[in-house]
N, CA, C and O atoms as a CHARMM CRD file, in Angstrom:
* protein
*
  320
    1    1 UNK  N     -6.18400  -8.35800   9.16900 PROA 1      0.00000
    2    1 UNK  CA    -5.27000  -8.23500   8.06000 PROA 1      0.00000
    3    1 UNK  C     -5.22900  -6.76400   7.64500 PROA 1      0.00000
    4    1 UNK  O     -6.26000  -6.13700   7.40500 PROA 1      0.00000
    5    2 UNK  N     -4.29200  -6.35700   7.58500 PROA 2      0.00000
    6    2 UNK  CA    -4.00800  -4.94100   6.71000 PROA 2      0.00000
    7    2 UNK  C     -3.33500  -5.03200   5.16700 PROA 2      0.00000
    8    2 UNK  O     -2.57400  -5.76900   4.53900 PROA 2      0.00000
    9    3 UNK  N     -4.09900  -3.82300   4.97200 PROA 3      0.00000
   10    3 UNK  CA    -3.71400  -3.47100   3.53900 PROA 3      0.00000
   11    3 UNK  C     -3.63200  -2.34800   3.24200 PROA 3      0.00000
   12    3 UNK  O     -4.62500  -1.63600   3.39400 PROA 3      0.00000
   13    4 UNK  N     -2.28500  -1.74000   2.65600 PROA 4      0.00000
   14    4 UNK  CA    -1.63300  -0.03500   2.42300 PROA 4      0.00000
   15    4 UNK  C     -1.93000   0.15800   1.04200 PROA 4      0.00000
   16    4 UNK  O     -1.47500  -0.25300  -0.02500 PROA 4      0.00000
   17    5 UNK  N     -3.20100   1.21400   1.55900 PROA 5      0.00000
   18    5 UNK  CA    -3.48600   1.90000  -0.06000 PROA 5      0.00000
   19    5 UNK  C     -2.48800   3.27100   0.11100 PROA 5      0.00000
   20    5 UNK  O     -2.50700   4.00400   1.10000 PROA 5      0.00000
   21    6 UNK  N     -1.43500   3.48300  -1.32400 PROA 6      0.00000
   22    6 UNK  CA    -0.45800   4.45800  -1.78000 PROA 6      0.00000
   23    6 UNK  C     -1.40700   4.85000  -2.87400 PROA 6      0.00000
   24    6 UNK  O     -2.01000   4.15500  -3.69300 PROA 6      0.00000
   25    7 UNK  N     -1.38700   5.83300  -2.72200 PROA 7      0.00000
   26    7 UNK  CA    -2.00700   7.01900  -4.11200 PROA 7      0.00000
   27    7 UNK  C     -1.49000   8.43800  -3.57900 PROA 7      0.00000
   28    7 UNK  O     -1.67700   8.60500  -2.37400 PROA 7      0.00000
   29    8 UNK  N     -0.87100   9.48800  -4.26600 PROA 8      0.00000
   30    8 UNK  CA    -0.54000  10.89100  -4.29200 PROA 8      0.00000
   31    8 UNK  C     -1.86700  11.51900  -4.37300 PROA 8      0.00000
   32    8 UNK  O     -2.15500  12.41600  -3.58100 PROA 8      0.00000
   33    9 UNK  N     -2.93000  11.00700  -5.51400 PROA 9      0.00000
   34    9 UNK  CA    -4.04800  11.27500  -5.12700 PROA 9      0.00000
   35    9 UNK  C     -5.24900  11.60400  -4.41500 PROA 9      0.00000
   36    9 UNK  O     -6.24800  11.17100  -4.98900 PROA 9      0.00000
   37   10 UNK  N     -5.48800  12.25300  -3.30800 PROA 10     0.00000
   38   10 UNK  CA    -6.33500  12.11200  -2.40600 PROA 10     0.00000
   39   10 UNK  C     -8.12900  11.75600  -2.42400 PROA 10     0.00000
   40   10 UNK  O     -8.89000  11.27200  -1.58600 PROA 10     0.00000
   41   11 UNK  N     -8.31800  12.29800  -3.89600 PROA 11     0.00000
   42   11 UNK  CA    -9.77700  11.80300  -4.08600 PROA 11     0.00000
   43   11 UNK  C     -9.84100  10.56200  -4.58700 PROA 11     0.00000
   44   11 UNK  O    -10.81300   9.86400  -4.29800 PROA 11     0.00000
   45   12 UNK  N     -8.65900   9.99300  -5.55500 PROA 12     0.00000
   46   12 UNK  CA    -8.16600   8.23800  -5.05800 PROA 12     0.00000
   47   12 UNK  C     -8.58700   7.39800  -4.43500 PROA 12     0.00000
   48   12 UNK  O     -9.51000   6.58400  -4.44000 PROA 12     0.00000
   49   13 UNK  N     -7.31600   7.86400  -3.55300 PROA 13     0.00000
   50   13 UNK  CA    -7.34500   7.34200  -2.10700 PROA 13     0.00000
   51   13 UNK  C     -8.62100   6.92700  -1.54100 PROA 13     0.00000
   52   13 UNK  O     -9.01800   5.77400  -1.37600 PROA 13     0.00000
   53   14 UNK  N     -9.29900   8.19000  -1.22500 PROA 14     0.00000
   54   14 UNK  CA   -10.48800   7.84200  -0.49200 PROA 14     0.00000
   55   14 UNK  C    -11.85300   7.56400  -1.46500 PROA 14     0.00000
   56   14 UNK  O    -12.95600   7.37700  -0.95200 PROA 14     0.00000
   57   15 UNK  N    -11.71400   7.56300  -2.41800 PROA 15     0.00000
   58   15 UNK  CA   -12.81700   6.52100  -3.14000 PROA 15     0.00000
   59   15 UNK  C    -12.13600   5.17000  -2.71800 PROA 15     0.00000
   60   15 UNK  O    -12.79800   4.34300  -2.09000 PROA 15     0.00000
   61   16 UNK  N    -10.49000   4.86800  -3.13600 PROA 16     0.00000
   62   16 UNK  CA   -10.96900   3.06500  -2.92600 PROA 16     0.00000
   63   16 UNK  C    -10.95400   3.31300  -1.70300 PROA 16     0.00000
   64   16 UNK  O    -11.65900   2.40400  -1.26600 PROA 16     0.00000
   65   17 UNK  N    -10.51500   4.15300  -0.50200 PROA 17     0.00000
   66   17 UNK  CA   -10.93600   3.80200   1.02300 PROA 17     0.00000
   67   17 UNK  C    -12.27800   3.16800   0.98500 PROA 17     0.00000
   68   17 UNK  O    -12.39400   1.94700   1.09000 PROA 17     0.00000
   69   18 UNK  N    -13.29200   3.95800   0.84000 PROA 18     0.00000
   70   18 UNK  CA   -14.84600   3.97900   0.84600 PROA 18     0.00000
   71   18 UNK  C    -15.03800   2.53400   0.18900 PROA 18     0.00000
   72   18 UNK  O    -15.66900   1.66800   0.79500 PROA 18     0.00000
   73   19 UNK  N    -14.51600   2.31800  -0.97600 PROA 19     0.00000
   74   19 UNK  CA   -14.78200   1.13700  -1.59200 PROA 19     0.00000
   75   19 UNK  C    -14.83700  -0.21700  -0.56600 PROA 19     0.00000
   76   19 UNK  O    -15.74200  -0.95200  -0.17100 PROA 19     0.00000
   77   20 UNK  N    -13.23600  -0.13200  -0.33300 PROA 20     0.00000
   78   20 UNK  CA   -12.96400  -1.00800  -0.01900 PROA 20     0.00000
   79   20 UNK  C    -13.61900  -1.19300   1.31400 PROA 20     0.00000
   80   20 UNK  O    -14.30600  -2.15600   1.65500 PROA 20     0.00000
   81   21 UNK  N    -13.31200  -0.14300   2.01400 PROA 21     0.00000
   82   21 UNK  CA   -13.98600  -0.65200   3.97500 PROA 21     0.00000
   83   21 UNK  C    -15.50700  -1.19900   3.90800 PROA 21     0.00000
   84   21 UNK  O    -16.03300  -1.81400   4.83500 PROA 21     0.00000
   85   22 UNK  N    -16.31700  -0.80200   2.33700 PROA 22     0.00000
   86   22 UNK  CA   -17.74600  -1.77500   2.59200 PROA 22     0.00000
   87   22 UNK  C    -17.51000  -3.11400   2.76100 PROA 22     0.00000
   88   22 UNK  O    -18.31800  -3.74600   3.44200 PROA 22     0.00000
   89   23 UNK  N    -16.48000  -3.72800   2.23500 PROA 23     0.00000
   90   23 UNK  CA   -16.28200  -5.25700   2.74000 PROA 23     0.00000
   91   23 UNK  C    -15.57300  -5.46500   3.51800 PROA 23     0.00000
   92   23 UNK  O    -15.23100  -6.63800   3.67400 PROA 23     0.00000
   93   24 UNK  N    -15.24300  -4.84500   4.02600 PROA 24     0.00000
   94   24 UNK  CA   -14.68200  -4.84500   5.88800 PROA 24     0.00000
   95   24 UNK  C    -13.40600  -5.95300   5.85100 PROA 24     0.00000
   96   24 UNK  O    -12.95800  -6.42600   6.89600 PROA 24     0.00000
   97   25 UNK  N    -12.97400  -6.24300   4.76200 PROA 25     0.00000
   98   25 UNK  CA   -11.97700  -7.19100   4.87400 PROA 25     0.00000
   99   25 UNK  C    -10.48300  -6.88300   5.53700 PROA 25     0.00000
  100   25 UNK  O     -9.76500  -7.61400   6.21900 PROA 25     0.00000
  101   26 UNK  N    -10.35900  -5.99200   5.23500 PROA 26     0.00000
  102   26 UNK  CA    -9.06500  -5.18100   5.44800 PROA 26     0.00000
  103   26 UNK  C     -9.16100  -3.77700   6.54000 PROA 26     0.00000
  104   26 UNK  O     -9.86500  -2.77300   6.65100 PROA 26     0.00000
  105   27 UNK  N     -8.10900  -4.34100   7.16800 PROA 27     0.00000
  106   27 UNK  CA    -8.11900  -2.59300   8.53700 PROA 27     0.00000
  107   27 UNK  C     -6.68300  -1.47000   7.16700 PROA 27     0.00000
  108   27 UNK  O     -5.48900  -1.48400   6.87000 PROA 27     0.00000
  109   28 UNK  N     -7.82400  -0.79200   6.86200 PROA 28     0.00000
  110   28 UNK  CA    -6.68300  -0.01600   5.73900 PROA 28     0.00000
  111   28 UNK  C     -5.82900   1.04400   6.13000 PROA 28     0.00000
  112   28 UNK  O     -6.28200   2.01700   6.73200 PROA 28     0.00000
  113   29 UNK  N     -4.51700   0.92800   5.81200 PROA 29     0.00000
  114   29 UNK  CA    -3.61000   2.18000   6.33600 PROA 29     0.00000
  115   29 UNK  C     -3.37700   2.56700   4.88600 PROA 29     0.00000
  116   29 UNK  O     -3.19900   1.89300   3.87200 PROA 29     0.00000
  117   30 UNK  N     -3.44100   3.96900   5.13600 PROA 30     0.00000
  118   30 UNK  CA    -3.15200   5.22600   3.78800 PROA 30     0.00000
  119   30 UNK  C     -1.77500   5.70200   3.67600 PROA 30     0.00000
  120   30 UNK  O     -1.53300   6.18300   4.78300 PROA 30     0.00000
  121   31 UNK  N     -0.72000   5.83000   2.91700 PROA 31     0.00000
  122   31 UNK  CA     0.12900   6.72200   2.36500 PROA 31     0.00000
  123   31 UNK  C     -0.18000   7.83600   1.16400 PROA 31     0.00000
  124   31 UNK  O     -0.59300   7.45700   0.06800 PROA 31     0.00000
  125   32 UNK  N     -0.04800   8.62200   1.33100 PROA 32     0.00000
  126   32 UNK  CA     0.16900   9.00500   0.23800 PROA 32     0.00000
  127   32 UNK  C      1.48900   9.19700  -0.78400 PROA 32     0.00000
  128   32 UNK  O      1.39800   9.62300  -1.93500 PROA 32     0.00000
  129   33 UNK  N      2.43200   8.89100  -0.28100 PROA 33     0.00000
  130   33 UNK  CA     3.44100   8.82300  -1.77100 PROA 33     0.00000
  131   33 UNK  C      4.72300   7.46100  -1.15500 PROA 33     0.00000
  132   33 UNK  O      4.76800   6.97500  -0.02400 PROA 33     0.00000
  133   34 UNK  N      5.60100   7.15200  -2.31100 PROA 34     0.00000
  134   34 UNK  CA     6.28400   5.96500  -1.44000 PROA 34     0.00000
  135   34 UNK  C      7.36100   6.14100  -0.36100 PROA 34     0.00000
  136   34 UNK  O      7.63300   5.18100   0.36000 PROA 34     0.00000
  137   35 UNK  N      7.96800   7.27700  -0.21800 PROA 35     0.00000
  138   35 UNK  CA     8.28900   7.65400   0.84700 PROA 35     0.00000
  139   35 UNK  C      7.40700   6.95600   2.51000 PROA 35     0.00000
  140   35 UNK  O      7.68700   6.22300   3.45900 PROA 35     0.00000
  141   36 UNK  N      6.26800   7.76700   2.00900 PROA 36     0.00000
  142   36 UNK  CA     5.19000   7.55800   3.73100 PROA 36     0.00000
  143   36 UNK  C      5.07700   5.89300   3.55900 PROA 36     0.00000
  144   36 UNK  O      5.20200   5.17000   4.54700 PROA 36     0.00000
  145   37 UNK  N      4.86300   5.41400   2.39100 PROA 37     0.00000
  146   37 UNK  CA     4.44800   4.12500   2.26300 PROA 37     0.00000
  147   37 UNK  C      5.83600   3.17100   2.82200 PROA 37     0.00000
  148   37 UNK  O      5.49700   2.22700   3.53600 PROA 37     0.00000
  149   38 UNK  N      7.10000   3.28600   2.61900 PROA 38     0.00000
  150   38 UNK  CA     7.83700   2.74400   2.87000 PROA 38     0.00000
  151   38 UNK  C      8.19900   2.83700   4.26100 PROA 38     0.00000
  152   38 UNK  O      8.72900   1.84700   4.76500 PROA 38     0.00000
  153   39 UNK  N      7.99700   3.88400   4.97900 PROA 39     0.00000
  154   39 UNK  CA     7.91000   3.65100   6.35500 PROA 39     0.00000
  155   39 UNK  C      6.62600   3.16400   7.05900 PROA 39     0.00000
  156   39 UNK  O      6.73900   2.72300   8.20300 PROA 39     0.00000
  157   40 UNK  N      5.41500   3.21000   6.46800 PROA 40     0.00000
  158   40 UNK  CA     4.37600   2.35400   6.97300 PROA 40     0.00000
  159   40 UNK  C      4.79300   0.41000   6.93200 PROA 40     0.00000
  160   40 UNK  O      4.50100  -0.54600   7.65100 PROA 40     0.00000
  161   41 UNK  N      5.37800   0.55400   6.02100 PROA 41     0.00000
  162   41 UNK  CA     5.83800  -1.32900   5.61900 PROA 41     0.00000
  163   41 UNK  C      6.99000  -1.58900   6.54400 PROA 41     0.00000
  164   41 UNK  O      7.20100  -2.65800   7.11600 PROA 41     0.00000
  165   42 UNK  N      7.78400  -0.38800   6.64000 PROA 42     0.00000
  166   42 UNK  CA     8.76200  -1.08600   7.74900 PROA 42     0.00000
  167   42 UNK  C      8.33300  -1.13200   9.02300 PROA 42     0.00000
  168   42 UNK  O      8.57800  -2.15000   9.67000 PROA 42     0.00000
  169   43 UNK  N      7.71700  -0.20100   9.54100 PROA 43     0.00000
  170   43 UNK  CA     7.40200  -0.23800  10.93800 PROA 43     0.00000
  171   43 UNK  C      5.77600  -0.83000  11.47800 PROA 43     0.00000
  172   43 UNK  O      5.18200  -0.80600  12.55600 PROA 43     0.00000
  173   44 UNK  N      5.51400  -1.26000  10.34200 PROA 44     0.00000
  174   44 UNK  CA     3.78000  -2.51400  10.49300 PROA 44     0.00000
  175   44 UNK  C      4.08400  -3.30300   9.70500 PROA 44     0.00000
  176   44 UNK  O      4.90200  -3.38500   8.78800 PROA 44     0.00000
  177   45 UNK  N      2.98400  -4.18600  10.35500 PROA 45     0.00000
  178   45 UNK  CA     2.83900  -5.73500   9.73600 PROA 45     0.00000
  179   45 UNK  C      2.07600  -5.35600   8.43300 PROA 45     0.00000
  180   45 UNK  O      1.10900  -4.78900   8.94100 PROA 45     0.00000
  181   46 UNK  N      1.93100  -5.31300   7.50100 PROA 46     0.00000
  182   46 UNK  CA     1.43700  -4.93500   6.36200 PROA 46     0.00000
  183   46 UNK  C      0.86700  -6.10200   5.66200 PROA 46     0.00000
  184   46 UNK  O      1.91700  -6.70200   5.43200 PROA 46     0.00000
  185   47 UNK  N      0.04700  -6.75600   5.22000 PROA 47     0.00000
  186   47 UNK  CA    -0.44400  -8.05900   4.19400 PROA 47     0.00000
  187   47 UNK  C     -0.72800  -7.62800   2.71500 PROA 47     0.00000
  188   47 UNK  O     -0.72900  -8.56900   1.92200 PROA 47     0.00000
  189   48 UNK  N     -0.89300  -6.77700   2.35600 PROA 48     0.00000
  190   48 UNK  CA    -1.58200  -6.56300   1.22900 PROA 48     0.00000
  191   48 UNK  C     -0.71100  -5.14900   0.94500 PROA 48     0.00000
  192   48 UNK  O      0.08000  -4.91600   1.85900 PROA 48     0.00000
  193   49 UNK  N     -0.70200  -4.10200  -0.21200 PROA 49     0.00000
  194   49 UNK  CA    -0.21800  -3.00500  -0.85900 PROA 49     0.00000
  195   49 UNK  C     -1.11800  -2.96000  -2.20700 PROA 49     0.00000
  196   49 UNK  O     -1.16000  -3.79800  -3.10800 PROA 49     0.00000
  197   50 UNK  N     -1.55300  -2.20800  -2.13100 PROA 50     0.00000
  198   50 UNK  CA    -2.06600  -1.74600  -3.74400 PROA 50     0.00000
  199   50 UNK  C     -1.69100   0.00900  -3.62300 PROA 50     0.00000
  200   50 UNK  O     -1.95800   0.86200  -2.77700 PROA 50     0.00000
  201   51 UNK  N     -0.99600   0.02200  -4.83800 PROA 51     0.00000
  202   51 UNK  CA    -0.35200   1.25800  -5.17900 PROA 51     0.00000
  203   51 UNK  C     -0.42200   2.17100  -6.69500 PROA 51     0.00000
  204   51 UNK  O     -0.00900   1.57900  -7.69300 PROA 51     0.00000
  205   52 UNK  N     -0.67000   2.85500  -6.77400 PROA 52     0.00000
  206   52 UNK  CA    -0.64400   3.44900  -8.32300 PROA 52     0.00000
  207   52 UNK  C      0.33700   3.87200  -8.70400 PROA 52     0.00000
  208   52 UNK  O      0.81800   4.96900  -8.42000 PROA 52     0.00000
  209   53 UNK  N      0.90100   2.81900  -9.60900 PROA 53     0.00000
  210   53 UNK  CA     2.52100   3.22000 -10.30100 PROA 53     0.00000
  211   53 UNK  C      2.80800   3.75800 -11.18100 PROA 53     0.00000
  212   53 UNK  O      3.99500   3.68000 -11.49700 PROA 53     0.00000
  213   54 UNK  N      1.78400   4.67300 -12.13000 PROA 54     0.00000
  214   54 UNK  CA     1.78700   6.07700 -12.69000 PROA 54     0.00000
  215   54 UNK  C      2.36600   7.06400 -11.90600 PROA 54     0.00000
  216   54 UNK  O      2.70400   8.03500 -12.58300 PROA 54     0.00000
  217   55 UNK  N      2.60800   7.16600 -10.68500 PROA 55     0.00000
  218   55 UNK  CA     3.19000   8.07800 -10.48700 PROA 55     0.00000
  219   55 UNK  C      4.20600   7.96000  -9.75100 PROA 55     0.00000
  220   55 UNK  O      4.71200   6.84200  -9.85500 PROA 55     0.00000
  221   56 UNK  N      4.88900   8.86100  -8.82100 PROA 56     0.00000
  222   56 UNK  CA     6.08900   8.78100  -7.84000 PROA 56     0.00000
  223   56 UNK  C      5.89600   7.31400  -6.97500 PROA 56     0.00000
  224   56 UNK  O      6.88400   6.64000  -6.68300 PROA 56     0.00000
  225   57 UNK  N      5.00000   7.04600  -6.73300 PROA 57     0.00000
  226   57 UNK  CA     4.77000   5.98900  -5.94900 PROA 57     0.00000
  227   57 UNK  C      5.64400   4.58400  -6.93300 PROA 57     0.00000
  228   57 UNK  O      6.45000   3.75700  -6.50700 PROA 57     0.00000
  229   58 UNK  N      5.20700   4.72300  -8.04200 PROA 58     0.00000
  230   58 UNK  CA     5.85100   3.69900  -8.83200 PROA 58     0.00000
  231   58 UNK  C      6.99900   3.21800  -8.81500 PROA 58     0.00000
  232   58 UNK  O      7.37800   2.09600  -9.15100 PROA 58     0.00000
  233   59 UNK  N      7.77500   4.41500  -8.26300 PROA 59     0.00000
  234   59 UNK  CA     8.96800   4.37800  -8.36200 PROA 59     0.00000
  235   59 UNK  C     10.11200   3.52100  -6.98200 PROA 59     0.00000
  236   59 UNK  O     11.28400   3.20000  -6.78700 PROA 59     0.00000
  237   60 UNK  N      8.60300   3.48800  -6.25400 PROA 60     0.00000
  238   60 UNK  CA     9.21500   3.11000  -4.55100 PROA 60     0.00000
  239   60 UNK  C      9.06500   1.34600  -5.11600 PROA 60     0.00000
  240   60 UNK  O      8.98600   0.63600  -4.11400 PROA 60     0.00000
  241   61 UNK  N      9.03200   0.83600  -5.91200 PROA 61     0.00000
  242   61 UNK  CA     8.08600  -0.91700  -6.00300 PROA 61     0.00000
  243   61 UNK  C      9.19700  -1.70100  -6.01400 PROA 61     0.00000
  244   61 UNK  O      9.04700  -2.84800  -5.59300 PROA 61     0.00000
  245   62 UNK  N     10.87100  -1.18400  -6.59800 PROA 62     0.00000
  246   62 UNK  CA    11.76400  -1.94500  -5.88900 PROA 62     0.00000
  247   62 UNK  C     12.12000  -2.06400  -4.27900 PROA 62     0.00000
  248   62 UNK  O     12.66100  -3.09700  -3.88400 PROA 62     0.00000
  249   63 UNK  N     11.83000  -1.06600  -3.41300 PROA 63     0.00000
  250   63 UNK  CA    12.07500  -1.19800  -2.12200 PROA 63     0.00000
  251   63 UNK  C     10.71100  -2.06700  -1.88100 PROA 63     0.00000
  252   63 UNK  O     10.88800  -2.68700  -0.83200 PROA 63     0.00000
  253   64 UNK  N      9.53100  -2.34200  -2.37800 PROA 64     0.00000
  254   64 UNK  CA     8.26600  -2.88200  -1.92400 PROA 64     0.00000
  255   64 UNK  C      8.83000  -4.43700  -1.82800 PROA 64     0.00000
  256   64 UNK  O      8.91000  -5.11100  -0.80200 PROA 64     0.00000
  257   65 UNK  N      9.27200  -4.89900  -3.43600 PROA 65     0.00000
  258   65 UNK  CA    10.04200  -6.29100  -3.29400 PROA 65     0.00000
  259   65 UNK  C     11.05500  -6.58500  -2.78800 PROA 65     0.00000
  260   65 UNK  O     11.31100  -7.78700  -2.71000 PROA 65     0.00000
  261   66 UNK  N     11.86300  -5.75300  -2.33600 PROA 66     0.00000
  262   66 UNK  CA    12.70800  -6.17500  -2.11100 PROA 66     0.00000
  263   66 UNK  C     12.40500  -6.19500  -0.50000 PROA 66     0.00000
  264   66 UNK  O     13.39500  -6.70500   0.02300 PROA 66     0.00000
  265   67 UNK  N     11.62800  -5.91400   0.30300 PROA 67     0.00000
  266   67 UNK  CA    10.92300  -6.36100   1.58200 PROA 67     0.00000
  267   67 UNK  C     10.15600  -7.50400   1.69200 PROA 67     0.00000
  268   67 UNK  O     10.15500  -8.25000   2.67200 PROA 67     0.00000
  269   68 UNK  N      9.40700  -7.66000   0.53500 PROA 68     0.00000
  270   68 UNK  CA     9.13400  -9.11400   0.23400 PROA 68     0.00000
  271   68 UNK  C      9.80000  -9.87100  -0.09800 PROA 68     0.00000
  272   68 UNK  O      9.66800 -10.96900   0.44300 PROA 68     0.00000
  273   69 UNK  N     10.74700  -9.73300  -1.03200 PROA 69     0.00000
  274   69 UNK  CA    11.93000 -11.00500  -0.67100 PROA 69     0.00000
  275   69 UNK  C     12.56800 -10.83200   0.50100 PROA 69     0.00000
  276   69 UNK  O     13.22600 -11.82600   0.80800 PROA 69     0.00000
  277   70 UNK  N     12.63600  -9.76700   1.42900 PROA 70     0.00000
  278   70 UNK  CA    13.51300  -9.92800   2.85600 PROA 70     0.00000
  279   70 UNK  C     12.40900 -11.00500   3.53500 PROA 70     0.00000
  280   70 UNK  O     12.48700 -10.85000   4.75400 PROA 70     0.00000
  281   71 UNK  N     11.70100 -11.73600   3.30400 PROA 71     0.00000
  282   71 UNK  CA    11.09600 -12.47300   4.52900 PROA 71     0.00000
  283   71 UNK  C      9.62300 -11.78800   5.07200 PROA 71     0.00000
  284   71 UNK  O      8.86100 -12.40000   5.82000 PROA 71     0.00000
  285   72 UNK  N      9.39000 -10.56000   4.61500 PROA 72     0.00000
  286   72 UNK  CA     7.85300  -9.85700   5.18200 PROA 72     0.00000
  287   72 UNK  C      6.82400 -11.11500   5.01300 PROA 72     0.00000
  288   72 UNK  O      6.80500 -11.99600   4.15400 PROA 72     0.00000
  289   73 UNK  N      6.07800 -10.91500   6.00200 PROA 73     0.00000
  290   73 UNK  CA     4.92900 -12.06700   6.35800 PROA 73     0.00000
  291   73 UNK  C      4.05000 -12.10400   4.90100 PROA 73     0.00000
  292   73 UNK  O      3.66700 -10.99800   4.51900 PROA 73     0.00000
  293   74 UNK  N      3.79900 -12.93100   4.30000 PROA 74     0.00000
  294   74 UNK  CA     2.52200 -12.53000   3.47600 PROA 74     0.00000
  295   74 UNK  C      2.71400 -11.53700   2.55600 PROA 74     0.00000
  296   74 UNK  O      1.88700 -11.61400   1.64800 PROA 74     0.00000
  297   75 UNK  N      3.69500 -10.39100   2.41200 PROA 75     0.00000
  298   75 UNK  CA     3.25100  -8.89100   1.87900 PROA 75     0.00000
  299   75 UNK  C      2.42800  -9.56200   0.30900 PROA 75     0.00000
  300   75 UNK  O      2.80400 -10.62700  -0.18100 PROA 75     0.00000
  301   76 UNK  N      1.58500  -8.93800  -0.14400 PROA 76     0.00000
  302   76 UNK  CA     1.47200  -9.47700  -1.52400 PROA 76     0.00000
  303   76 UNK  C      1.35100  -8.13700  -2.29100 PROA 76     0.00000
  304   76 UNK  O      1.43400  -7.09600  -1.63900 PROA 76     0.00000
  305   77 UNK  N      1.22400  -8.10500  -3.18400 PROA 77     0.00000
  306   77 UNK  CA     0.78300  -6.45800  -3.85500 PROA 77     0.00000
  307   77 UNK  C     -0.26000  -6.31000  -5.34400 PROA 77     0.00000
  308   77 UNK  O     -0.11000  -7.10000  -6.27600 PROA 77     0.00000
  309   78 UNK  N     -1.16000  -5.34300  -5.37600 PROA 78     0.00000
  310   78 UNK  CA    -1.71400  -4.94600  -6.40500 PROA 78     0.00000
  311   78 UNK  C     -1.43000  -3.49400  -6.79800 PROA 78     0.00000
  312   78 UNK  O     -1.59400  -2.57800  -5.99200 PROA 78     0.00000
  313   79 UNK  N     -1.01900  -3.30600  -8.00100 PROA 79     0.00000
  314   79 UNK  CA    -0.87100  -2.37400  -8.74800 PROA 79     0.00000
  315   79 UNK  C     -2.04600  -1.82500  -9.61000 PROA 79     0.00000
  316   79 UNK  O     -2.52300  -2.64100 -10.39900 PROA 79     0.00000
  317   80 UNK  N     -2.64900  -0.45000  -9.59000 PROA 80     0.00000
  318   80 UNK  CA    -3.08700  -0.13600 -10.50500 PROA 80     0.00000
  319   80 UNK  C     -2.64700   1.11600 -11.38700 PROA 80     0.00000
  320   80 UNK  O     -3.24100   1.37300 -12.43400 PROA 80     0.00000
């Protein structure tokens, strides 16, 4: 299962990287802003998104649903 952590942030990012890969649940792909993120979702199978919508990224979360209502497998999303 994958899951796209979006943060502009880079020390972010790779704290929840670190976080998260201790429970090995998720093979994690990184964006950093919703631009990169929106071409990671179109061109992979994506399951999961957690994104920080304080910033530019926030702004991409209608193209996020509206891929999830197109039919995307599963996508689900967390916001922080």
């Amino acid at each position: 299962m994958k899951a796209l952590l979006v943060d502009d942030d880079i020390v972010s990012r790779m704290a929840l990287i670190d976080l998260l890969s201790v429970y090995g649940i998720f093979e994690l792909v990184e964006a950093e802003d919703g631009e990169a993120a929106w071409a990671l979702l179109d061109a992979d199978r994506i399951n999961r998104a957690l994104a920080d919508v304080a910033d530019a990224v926030g702004r991409q979360l209608d193209r996020v649903k509206a891929l999830a209502s197109s039919g995307a497998p599963d996508l689900t999303g967390a916001m922080a």
